[in-house]
C-alpha positions, -999 to 999 in steps of 0.1 A, spaced: -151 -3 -106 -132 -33 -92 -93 -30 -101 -75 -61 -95 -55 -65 -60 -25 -82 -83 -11 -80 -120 9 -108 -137 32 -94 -167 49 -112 -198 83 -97 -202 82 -96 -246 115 -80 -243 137 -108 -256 113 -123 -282 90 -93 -297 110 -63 -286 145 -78 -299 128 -99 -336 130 -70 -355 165 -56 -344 185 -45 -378 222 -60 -359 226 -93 -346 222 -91 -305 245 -119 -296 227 -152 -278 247 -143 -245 231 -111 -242 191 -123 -247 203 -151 -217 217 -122 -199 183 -104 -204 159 -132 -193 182 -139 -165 179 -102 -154 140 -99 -157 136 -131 -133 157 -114 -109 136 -80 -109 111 -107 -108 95 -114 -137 71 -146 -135 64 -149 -173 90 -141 -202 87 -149 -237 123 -160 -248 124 -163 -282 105 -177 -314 107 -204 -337 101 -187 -373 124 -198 -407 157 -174 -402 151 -162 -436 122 -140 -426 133 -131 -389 173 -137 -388 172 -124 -349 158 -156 -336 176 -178 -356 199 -183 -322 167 -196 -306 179 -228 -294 213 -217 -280 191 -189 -265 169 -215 -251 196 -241 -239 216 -210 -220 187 -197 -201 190 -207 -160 153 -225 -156 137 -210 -124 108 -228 -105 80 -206 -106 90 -190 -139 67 -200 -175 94 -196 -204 71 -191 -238 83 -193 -276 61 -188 -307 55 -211 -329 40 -205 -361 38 -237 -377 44 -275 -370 81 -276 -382 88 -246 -358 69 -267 -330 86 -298 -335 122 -275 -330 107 -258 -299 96 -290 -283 136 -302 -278 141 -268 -260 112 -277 -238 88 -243 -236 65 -237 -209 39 -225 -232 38 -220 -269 23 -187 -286 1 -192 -321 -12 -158 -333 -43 -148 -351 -51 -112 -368 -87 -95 -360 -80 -81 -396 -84 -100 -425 -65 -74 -453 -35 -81 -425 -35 -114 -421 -33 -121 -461 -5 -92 -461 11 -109 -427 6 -145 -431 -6 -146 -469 -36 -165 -459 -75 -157 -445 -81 -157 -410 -96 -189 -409 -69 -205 -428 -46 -193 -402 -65 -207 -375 -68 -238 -393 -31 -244 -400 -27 -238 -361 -50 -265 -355 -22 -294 -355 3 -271 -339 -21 -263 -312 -34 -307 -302 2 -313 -305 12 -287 -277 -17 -298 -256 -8 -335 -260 29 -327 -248 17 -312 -217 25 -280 -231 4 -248 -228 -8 -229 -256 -19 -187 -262 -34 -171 -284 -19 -140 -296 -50 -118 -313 -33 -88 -332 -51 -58 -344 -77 -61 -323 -83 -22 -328 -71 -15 -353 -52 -22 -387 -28 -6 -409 -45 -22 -443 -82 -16 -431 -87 10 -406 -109 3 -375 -114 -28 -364 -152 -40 -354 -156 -61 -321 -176 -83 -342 -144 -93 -359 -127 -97 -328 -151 -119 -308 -152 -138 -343 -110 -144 -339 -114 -152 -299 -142 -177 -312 -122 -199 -337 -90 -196 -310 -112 -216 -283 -122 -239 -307 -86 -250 -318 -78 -255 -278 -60 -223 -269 -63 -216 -237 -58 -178 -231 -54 -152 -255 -38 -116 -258 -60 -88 -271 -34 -71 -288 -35 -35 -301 -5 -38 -328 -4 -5 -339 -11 13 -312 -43 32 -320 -65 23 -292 -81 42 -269 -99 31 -235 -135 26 -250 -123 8 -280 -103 -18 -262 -129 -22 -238 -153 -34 -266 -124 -55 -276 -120 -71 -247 -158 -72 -239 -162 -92 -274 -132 -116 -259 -145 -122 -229 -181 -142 -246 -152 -170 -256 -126 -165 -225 -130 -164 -193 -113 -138 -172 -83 -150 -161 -73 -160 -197 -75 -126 -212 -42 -100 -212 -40 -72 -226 -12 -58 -253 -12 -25 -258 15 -7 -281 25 32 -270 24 41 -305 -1 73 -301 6 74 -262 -21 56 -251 -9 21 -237 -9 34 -202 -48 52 -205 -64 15 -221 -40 -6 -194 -63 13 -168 -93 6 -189 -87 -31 -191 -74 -35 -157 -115 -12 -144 -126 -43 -166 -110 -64 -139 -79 -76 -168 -50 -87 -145 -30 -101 -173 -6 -72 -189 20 -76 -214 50 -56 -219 84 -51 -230 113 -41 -209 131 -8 -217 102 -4 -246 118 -26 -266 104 -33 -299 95 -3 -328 60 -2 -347 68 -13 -379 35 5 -395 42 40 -382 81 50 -388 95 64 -359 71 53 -333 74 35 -303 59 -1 -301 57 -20 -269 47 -5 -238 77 -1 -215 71 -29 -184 88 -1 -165 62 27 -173 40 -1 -165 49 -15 -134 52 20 -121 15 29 -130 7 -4 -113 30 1 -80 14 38 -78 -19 23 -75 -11 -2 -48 -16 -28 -75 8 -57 -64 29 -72 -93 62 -91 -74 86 -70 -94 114 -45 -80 111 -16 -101 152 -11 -100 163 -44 -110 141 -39 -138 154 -7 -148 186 -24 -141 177 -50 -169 162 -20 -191 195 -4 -193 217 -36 -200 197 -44 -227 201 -3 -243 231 -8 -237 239 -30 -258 219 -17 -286 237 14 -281 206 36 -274 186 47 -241 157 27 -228 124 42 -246 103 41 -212 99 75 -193 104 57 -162 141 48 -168 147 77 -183 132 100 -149 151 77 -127 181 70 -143 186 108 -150 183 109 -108 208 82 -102 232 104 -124 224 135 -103 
């Protein structure tokens, strides 16, 4: 077993743990947010997405989101894109790194994205030479890489058959993403395993939703794979549609925690972040969903 000495984390917070928000979070608060997670650290955050405002009216203020955020060196600023239109509106705001996403499932991407999987990927294929010729870089998110909602279990087979058509498009990394949240260690190990015949180390993260209280149990089962790309989401930002109630996103303060406590370095101060965690609750109206926060905010108070 070889854990990795360092860990590199994408802060989803402002663009997957805020897009399905019932109330309108005003632009000033998402720049408020990014600027916090770069000052607890954060090297990677992805800001906001570039989707028709009829189906996802929370990112609707993408560009005044994008225009207001203070550029860092040192800092990759990524949007998703889903389709040439909403890459030609990204490109004026100047990403870092466009997202394009894929579903292991194919029941989920007709109910998602009314199309097969390999019509997805094919309608990508513009999006994704256009990126690449504007210096841009480009991931690959792969959802339901586990499981699905609409089918059950999902085979490796199917995922290694997603990560496949990705490389041939020209993404460069992808995300092996368990949507819903019913992973456990061995399954998203044979996920990843069936990634890594298309992508090399170092272009693999993982995703892993908390939705059955397993994100932290298949982070350490990814990162004994030697997976030092992690995503997240700051104060657990960001529900799971498919299973009422549940959590989504893995907190990025339950997971920098784990890391910290296993002398796996990942540049961010675990206060500031908390600090950012409760800003962003706060103006929700709610408490951060990360177990962290909670434990140490609770100790502040006392």
């Amino acid at each position: 077993m070889s854990l990795p000495t360092r860990v590199r984390i994408v802060d989803v917070g402002p663009r997957d743990g805020l897009q399905n928000e019932k109330q309108p979070v005003p632009a000033a608060a998402k720049v408020e947010l990014v600027r916090r997670l770069q000052d607890a650290g954060l090297r990677e955050i992805e800001v906001t997405s570039y989707v028709s405002p009829k189906w996802v009216p929370q990112m609707a203020d993408n560009h005044e989101v994008m225009s207001g955020i203070e550029r860092r060196a040192g800092v990759r600023y990524s949007v998703l894109t889903p389709n040439l239109k909403g890459f030609e509106a990204a490109l004026a705001d100047r990403p870092d790194e466009i997202v394009v996403f894929g579903a292991a499932s194919e029941a989920f991407s007709q109910k998602n994205i009314n199309c097969s999987i390999a019509e997805s990927i094919e309608r990508f294929a513009p999006v994704v030479q256009a990126a690449r010729a504007a210096g841009i870089a480009v991931r690959g998110a792969m959802s339901c890489t586990v499981g699905c909602p609409y089918e059950g279990e999902i085979a490796p087979e199917k995922v290694g058959y997603l990560a496949g058509l990705m490389k041939g498009i020209g993404v460069e990394r992808v995300d092996v993403a368990d949507t819903i949240g019913v992973g456990t260690p061995r399954k998203v190990q044979a996920a990843l395993q069936a990634t890594l015949q298309h992508f090399e180390l170092d272009q693999v993260s993982g995703h892993f939703h908390d939705t059955y209280g397993q994100a932290l149990s298949n982070t350490l089962a990814a990162l004994q794979m030697g997976v030092w790309n992690h995503q997240s989401s700051v104060a657990g930002l960001g529900g799971c549609p498919y299973a009422k109630g549940a959590t989504g996103n893995v907190s990025t303060e339950d997971l920098v925690y784990l890391l910290q406590g296993m002398g796996i370095d990942t540049g961010i101060d675990l206060d500031k972040l908390i600090d950012a965690g409760q800003y962003i609750s706060d103006v929700l109206g709610r408490k951060p969903n990360s177990r962290v926060a909670t434990a140490v905010l609770n100790k502040r108070a006392a």
